[in-house]
N, C-alpha and C positions, 0 to 999 in steps of 0.2 A: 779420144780417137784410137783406140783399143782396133777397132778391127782395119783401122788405113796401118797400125803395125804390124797387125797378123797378116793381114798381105803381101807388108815388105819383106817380112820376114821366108815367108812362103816363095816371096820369086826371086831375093835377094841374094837369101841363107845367110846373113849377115851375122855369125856367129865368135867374131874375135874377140878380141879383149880390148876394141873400142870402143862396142857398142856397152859392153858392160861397166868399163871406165863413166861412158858418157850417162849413161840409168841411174847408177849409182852417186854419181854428182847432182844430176836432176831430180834427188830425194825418190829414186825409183827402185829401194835391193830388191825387194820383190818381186819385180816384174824381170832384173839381172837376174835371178836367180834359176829362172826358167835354163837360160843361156850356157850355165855352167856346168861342167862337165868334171872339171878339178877338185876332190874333195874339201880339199884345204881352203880354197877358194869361197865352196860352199856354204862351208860354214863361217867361216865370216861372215858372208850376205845375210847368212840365216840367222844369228849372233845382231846382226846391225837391225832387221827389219822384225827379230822376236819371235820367229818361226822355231818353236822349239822341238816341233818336230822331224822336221827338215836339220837341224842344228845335233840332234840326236843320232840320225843318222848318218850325218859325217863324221862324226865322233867316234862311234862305235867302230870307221873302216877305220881312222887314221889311229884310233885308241893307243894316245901318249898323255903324257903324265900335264902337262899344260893345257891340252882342250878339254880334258874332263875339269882341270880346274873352272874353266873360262866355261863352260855349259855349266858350274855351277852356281856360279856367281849369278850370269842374267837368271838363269832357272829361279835360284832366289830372289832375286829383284820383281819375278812376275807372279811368285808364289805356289809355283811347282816344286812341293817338296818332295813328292816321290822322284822326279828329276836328279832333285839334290840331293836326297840320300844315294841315290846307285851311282851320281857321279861322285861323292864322295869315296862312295866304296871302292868305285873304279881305281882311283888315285888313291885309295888308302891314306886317305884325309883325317886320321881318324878323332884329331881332335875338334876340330868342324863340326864331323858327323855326331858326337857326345854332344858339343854347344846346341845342334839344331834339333837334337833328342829332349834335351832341356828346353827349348822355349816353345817345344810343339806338343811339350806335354806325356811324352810316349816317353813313360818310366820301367816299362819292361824293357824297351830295347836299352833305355841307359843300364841298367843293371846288366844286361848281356855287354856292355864296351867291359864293365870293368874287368868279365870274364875275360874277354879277348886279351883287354892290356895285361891280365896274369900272365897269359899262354905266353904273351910277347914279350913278356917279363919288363914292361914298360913302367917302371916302379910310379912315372911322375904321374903317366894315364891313369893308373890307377887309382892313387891319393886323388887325383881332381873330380873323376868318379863319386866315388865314394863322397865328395866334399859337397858334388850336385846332386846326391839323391840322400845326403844328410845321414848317413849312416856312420855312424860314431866307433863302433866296434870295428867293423874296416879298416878304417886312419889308424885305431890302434894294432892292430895285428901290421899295416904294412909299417909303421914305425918301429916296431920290436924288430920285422924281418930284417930292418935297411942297419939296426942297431943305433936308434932313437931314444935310448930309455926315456930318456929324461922328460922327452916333447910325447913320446905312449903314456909316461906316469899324468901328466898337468892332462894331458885329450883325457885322461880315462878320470882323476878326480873330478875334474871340471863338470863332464855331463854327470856325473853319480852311476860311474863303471866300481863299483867298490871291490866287488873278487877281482878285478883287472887291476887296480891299483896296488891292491894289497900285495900280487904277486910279482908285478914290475918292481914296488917296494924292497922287496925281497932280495929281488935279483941286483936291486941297485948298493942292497946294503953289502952283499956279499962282494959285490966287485970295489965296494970302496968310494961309491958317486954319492955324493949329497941330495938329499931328495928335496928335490927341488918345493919350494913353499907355492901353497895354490890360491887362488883370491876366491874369497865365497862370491855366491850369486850368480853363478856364471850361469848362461844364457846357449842355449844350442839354434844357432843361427842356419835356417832352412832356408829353399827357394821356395815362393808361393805354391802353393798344390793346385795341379791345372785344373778346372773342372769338367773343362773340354778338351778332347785332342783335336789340335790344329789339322785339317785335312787340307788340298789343295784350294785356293782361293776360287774364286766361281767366276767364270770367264763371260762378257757380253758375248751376243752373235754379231758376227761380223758379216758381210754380204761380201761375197763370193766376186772376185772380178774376172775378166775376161779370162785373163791367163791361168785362174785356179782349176784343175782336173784336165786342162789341155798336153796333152802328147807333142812336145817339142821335136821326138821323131817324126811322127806324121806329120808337124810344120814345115819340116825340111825335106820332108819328101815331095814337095810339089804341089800343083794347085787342083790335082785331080782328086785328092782326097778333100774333100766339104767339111764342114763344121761338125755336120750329123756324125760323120766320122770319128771326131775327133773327142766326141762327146760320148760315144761305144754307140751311136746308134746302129738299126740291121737295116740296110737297105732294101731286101729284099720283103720285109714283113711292115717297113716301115716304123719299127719300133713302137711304142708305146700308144700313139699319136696314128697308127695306122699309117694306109698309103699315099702317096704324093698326089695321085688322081682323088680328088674328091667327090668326083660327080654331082654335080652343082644343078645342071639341068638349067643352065641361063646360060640366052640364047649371047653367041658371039664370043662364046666365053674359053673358047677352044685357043690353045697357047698359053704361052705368060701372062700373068697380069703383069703393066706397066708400076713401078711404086717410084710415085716421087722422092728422090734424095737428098732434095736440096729444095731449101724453105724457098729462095727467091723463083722458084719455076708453081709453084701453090700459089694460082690466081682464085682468091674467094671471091672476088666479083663485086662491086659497085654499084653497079645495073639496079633495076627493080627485081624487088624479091631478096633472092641469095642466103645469105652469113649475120648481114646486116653488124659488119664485127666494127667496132669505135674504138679509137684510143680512152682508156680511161683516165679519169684525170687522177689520179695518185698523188698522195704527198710526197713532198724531197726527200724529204728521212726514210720512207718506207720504200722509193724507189728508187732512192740510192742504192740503203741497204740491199737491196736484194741483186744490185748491180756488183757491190763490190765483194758478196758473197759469192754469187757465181765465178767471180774473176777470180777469187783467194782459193776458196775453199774447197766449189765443188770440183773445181779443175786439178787439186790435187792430192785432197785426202779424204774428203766427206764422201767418198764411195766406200772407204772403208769404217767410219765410224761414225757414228750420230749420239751426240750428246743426251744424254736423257733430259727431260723437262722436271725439273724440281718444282718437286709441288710447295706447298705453303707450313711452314712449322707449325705445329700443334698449341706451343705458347705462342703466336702472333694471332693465331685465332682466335686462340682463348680472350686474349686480351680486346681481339675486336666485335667479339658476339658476346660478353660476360659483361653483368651489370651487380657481381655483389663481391665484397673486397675478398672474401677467401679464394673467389678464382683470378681475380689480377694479381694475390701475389701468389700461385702456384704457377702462373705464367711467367713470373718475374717481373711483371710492371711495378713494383716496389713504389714508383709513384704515382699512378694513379690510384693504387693502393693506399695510400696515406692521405690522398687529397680526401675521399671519400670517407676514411678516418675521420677528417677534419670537417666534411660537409656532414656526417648524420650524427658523430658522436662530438666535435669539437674537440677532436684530440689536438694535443701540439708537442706533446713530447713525444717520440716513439720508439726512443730505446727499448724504453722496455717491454718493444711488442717485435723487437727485429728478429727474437730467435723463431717467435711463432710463423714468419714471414719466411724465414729464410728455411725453416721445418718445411712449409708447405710446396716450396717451389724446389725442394730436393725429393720428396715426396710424390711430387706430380707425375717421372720421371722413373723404368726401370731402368738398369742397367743391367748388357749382358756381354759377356765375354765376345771376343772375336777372335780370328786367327793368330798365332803365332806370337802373341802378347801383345801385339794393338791396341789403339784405342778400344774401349771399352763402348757398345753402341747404347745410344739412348732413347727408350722407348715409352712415349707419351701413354698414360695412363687414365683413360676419361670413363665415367660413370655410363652413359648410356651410348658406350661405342657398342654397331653392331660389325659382324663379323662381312654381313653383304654390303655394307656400307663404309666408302675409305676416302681417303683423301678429304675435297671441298666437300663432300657430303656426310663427313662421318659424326660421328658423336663431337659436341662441342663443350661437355661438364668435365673438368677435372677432378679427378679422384680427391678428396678432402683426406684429412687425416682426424680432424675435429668431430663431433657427433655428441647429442642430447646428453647419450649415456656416459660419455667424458667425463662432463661437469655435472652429473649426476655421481658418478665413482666418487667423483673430487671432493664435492657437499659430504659426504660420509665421512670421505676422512677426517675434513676441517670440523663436524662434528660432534666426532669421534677427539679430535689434540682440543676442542675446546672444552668437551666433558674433563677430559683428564685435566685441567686447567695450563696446558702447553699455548699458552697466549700468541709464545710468538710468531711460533709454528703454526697454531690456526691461521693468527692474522696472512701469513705468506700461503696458505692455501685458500683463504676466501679471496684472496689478490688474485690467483690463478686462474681464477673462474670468472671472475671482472676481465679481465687480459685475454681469456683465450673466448671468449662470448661472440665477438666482431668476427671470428675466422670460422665459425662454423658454415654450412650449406646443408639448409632442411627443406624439403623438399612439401610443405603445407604450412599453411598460418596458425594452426594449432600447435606445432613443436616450436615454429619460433613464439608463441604466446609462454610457451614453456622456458623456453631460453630467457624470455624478458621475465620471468618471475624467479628464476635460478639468479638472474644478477638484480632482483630486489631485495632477495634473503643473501646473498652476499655484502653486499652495500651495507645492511643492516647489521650485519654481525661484526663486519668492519668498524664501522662509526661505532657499536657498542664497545667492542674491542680498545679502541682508540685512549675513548673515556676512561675507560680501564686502566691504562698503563698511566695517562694523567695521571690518575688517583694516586697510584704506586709511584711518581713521580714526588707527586707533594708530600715528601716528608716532614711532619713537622708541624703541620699546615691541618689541624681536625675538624675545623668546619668547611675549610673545603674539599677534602678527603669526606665528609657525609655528605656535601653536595652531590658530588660526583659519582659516589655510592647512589644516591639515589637516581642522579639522571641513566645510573649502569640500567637499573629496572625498567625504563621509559619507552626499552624501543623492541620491535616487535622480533620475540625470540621464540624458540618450541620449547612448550612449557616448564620440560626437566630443566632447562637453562634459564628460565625465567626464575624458577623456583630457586635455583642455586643466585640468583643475583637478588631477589629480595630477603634471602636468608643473612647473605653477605650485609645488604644495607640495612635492617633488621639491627643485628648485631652491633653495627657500626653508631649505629641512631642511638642506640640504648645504651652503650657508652658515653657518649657524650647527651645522656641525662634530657637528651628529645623525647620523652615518654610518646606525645600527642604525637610525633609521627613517626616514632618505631609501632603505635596500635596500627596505624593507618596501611602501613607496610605487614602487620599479621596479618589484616584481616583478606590485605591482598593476594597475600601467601594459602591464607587457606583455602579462598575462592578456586584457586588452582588444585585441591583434593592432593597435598602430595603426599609424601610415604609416611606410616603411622609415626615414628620414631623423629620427624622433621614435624609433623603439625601436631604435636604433642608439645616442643619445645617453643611451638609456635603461641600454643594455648597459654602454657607459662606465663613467656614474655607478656602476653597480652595482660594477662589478668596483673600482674604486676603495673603495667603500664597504667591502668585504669584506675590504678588506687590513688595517681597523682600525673595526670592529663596535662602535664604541660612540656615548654621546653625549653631548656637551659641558654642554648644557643642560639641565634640567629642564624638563619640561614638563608641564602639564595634560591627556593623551593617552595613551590606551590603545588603539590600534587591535584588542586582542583580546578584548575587552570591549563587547558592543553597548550601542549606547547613541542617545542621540538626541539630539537641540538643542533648548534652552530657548530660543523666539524672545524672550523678554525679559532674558535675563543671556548669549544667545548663550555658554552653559558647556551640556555635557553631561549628560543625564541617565541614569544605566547602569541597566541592567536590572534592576527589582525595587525600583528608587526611586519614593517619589511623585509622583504629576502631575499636571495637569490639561490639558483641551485645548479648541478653538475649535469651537465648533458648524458654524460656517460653516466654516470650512477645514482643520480640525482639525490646527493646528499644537498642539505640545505648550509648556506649560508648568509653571513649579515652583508649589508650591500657593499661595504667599505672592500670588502675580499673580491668582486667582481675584477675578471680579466687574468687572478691568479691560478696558479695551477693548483688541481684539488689533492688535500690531502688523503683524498678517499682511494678514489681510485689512482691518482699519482700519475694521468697521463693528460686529463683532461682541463679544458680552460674554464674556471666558474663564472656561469652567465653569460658562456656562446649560445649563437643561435643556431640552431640543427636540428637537421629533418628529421631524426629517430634512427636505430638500427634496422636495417632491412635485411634479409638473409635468408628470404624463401626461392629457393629455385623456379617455382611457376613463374615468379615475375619476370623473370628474363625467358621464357618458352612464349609468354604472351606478347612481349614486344621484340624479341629478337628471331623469331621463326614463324 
C-alpha cells in the first residue's frame, strides 16, 4: 500500500520523529529514511537497512572518528572494500587498513603502509608490515634501529642473512653481548600468495520500490504535483511516453477512462458466455502455501529480494544419469560405487581401491579462489559439457583421471623392475594396473577390449611372480624349488621373460641331476631363438643332458600334461580337474578356496558370480539419453 502512504504523506506531511520511530519498528528504515533530514539520524537508518550509499554520504557531512569506523565495519560485512579502505583512511585506522591489504591480496599498497608507518615513525606498524609481506631484511634493519641486537642477529641467522649476521656479530662482540646460539632448519614463515586480488563482492539486483528516486520535497509540496512529476517527467512534451491525449479515435471515449480499484466492484459475470472463471480445486499444501506466503513474505520483504532457484549439483547428476563405477565415485556415491565393485567384479575388500575413489572424486572438481580469502568455489569438471548448454541440460560425463595410456605407462614399468629381476616392486606395479582397471571411462568397446587384456597380462605376471618368491621361500626344500622353477616357465610371459625363466629352471633341473627334463626345458628355450651367448649354453646343457636321459629326483611335474597353477597351494591343476577362479582377475583355484579372498589380485572373492567389467561410455548415452 505504497501509494495510500504517498498520499498520506502528500496531504498530511506527516514528517516527525513518529512516523520514523513507528517505520523503523515495523522493519521499514528504508522507507524512514526518505523522512529524515538529520544526518546523524541518517545514517543510522542507512547503517540498519545497508544503504551504503546513502550511509556514505552522511558520513562524509558528520566526518568523525566513530562513523567512519561504523561505515567500515557494515562496509565490510557486505564486501565494499573500496568503502573500507577510504573509511579506514578517513579514521587513520591504519592497522585495519594493512590487515584488509593483507587478505585482499593488494601487496603493493601493503608495502606503501610500511612506508607510511616509517614517516610516522610507528616502529610496531612497521615490524607487522614487514612480518605480512614476509620480508626478512626489514625486521632486521628495524631491530638494529629500536637496538635489538640480539633478536637482528637470531632474524638474520635463521633466514641465511649471512653479511647481516656477520656484522650484528661484530657489533655484539664489541659491546660485550653474548651471541646469542641459533637452531638450524629454520623455516621463513609467509602469508599465502594471493593469486587474485579480492575486488568488491558482486551485488544481486534489487527491484526498485515506490519510494526509490522520489523527491520527498515535492511530496511535501502538495498534491498538485503527480507522480510524473516526481519521476522528472516534462509535462509539456509528455516525456518519453509522449502526450496524455492519445488520440484513440473510439467513439465515447472523450474524458477519463473509469479504472476499477477495487476487486469486489469487477463483476466477470455468471450469465451465458462471459469469463467462464471456476474456482480451481488446488491442493492444501500448494494453497496454503501460497496463502501464508503472501501473508509473510510478499507484504514485507519479497519486493526487495527473490531468492534465486538452485539448480541441481553436478555430483547428484552424476550419480543419477551414470551407470559405470569411475563416475559414482567422482561424484562421491562411494557406495554405489562398491556395490557395482561387488556385482561385475566380486570385489569384497576395498581398501585398497579407496585412494583411487577418493582421487577421482577430488579430481572431478576445480577449485578456484574467491574474495577476501573465502571459501574456495567448486567447479564440476565433465568431459562432454558444452558451453551453450548448463544446468539440467549440460554435459553429464565426469572428467576421469584413469585412461588406456595409464596402464599402458604402468605395464613398462613393471616390465622394465621385472627384467631387472626387482620382484617385488614389479609385483606392486602389475597390482596397480589390477586396482586402477575398474576406474577407468573409455569411450568404445575396443579400448575396453584393451583394458580386459592389460588385466590378463597383469594377473599373469602376478601368479608368475607369486610362484617365484615360493620358490625363494623354500629353502632347503630342492625338489620343490625345481617344481616351482618349473611351474615359473608355464605361464604366458613376453618371450625375453620367458627365456630368463627357462634359463632359471634349466639350471635348476640340471643340478639336481633331472637330465630328462632340464633337455625338455633346452629345447624349450631354443624354440624361442634367444641371444647367441644364452642358446649356446643352452646347446651345452642339452648335449650333456642326452648322454644320460634320466632323472634323479622325483618330482610334481609333467610338462606334457596341460595344466595350470593353483595361486593358493601354487601345485598344478591338469586338465579336466575341478576349479574355481577370480572374477576380478581370473586366476585359477582348487575348489576347497572358493568364497576366499584371492591372493592375486587381493580384493576379490574366489568363485563369485559377476557380470564382467563394464566401462565403456556409450552404454550409458544408450540407455540414459
Amino acid at each position: 500500500k505504497y501509494d495510500q502512504v504517498i498520499e498520506m504523506i502528500r496531504s498530511s506531511q506527516l514528517c516527525g520523529q513518529a512516523i520514523i520511530n513507528y517505520l523503523q519498528k515495523k522493519g521499514f528504515p528504508e522507507i524512514a529514511l526518505h523522512f529524515v533530514e538529520n544526518e546523524q539520524v541518517k545514517f543510522k537508518l542507512a547503517i540498519e537497512c545497508g544503504n551504503l550509499e546513502v550511509a556514505l554520504q552522511s558520513a562524509s557531512e558528520l566526518d568523525d572518528e566513530d562513523t567512519w569506523h561504523h561505515l567500515g565495519v557494515e562496509a565490510l560485512r557486505q564486501g565494499n572494500f573500496e568503502i573500507v579502505e577510504f573509511a579506514y583512511q578517513k579514521c587513520k585506522n591504519f592497522e585495519r587498513l594493512s590487515f584488509l591489504y593483507l587478505i585482499t591480496g593488494h601487496i603493493d599498497k601493503l608495502k606503501k603502509m610500511v612506508k607510511i608507518a616509517e614517516m610516522r615513525k610507528d616502529i610496531m606498524g612497521q615490524f607487522h608490515n614487514s612480518l605480512y609481506l614476509g620480508d626478512v631484511k626489514e625486521r632486521v634493519k628495524i631491530l638494529k634501529e629500536v637496538g635489538q641486537m640480539p633478536l637482528a642477529y637470531v632474524t638474520a641467522k635463521t633466514h641465511g642473512l649471512e653479511e647481516e649476521a656477520e656484522e650484528i656479530a661484530a657489533i655484539l662482540t664489541e659491546q660485550e653481548i653474548p651471541i646469542p646460539a641459533v637452531k638450524a632448519k629454520g623455516t621463513l614463515m609467509l602469508p599465502p600468495t594471493p593469486i587474485v586480488k579480492a575486488e568488491n563482492w558482486p551485488l544481486l539486483q534489487v527491484a526498485k520500490t515506490m519510494f526509490d528516486g522520489v523527491d520527498m520535497d515535492n511530496l511535501a509540496s502538495g498534491a498538485d504535483n503527480g507522480m510524473m512529476e516526481m519521476d522528472g517527467g516534462d509535462e509539456e512534451n509528455g516525456g518519453a511516453w509522449g502526450g496524455d491525449d492519445l488520440d484513440l479515435d473510439i467513439p465515447g471515449a472523450e474524458g477519463d477512462f473509469d479504472v476499477v480499484d477495487d476487486e469486489d466492484e469487477l463483476d466477470l459475470g455468471d450469465g451465458d458466455g462471459g469469463w467462464e472463471m471456476e474456482d480451481l480445486d488446488l491442493p492444501e499444501d500448494v494453497a496454503g502455501g501460497a496463502s501464508l506466503m503472501h501473508d509473510d513474505e510478499v507484504n514485507e520483504y519479497s519486493h526487495l529480494f527473490r531468492v534465486p532457484t538452485s539448480g541441481v549439483p553436478a555430483a547428484q547428476k552424476w550419480a543419477q544419469k551414470c551407470n559405470l563405477i569411475a563416475e559414482h565415485a567422482s561424484s562421491g556415491s562411494f557406495d554405489t560405487a562398491m556395490r557395482m565393485l561387488n556385482r561385475q567384479l566380486g570385489i569384497v575388500d576395498f581398501e585398497p581401491l579407496k585412494q583411487y575413489m577418493v582421487d577421482l572424486a577430488t579430481a572431478s572438481h576445480g577449485s578456484f579462489p574467491t574474495y577476501g580469502g573465502f571459501a574456495r568455489l567448486s567447479v564440476p569438471l565433465e568431459v562432454d559439457w558444452q558451453v551453450e548448454k548448463t544446468g539440467s541440460t549440460g554435459g553429464s560425463t565426469p572428467l576421469g583421471i584413469y585412461s588406456t595410456a595409464n596402464l599402458e605407462g604402468q605395464l613398462k614399468v613393471a616390465y622394465k623392475l621385472f627384467t631387472g629381476g626387482k620382484f617385488t616392486d614389479a609385483l606392486e606395479a602389475f597390482l596397480k594396473i589390477l586396482h586402477m582397471a575398474p576406474f577407468l571411462n573409455v569411450a568404445s568397446n575396443k579400448e575396453e577390449d584393451d583394458v580386459k587384456e592389460l588385466i590378463t597380462i597383469a594377473s599373469e605376471y602376478i601368479q608368475a611372480l607369486l610362484v617365484e618368491m615360493t620358490r625363494r621361500a623354500e629353502a632347503g626344500k630342492p625338489a620343490r624349488q625345481a617344481e616351482l622353477a618349473a611351474y615359473f616357465t608355464h605361464f604366458n610371459l613376453q618371450p625375453i621373460h620367458l627365456t630368463l625363466t627357462l634359463r632359471q629352471a634349466m639350471s635348476t633341473m640340471f643340478k639336481l641331476k633331472n637330465f630328462n627334463t632340464a633337455a625338455g626345458l633346452c629345447h624349450r628355450m631354443l624354440e624361442l631363438n634367444p641371444p647367441p651367448k644364452i642358446a649356446q649354453q643352452a646347446r651345452q646343457v642339452l648335449a650333456a643332458c642326452e648322454k644320460n636321459p634320466t632323472d634323479a629326483v622325483e618330482v610334481n611335474y609333467d610338462p606334457r600334461n596341460p595344466f595350470v597353477i593353483c595361486s593358493g597351494t601354487q601345485t598344478p591343476i591338469y586338465r579336466g580337474d575341478e576349479s574355481v577362479s577370480c572374477p576380478m582377475c581370473g586366476a585359477k583355484y582348487l575348489p576347497k578356496f572358493k568364497g576366499s579372498k584371492c591372493s592375486v589380485c587381493k580384493v576379490a572373492s574366489v568363485g563369485a558370480s559377476a557380470s564382467g567389467l563394464s566401462i565403456v561410455r556409450s552404454l550409458k548415452k544408450k540407455y540414459f539419453r
